[in-house]
C-alpha positions, -999 to 999 in steps of 0.1 A, spaced: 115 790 -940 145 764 -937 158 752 -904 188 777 -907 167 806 -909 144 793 -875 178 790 -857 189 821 -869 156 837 -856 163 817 -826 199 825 -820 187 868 -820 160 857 -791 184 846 -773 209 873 -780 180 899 -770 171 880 -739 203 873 -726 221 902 -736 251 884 -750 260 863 -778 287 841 -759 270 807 -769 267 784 -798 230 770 -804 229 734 -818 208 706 -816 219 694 -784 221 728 -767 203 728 -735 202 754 -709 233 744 -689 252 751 -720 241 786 -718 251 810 -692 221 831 -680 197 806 -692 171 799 -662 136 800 -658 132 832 -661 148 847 -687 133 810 -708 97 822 -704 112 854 -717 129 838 -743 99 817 -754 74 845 -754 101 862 -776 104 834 -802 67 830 -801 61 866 -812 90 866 -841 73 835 -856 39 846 -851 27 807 -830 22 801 -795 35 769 -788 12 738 -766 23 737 -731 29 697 -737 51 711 -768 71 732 -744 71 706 -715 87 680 -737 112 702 -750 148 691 -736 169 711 -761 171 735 -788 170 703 -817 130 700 -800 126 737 -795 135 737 -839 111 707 -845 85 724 -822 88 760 -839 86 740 -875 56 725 -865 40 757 -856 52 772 -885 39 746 -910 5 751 -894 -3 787 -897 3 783 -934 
């Protein structure tokens, strides 16, 4: 799976979480870029992504992710693994 598809993948979480689509995910996308995106709905949002990808991510994986650049690297990592 290329890194385009996981933040394609990514980008419908979020979409389906949120309930809108009025963001751009890059690299350095954190979650005051996003509106709606607190606490809550990124437990939701996690849980979401780990269930399309099939992984449940380390909680030192998700405690050291700042952005969506580590939250990529993170789900690539998974990924790469279950393989």
């Amino acid at each position: 799976m290329t890194r385009e598809d996981i933040l394609s993948k990514v980008n419908e979480a979020f979409t389906k979480i949120l309930e809108h689509n009025n963001f751009e995910l890059k690299d350095e996308t954190t979650a005051h870029d996003v509106d709606g995106w607190e606490s809550v709905t990124h437990m939701l949002i996690i849980t979401e992504i780990e269930n399309m990808f099939g992984i449940k991510f380390k909680l030192m994986d998700l405690m050291n992710m700042d952005n969506v650049g580590d939250l990529l690297k993170a789900i690539e990592t998974e990924t790469s693994n279950t393989n």
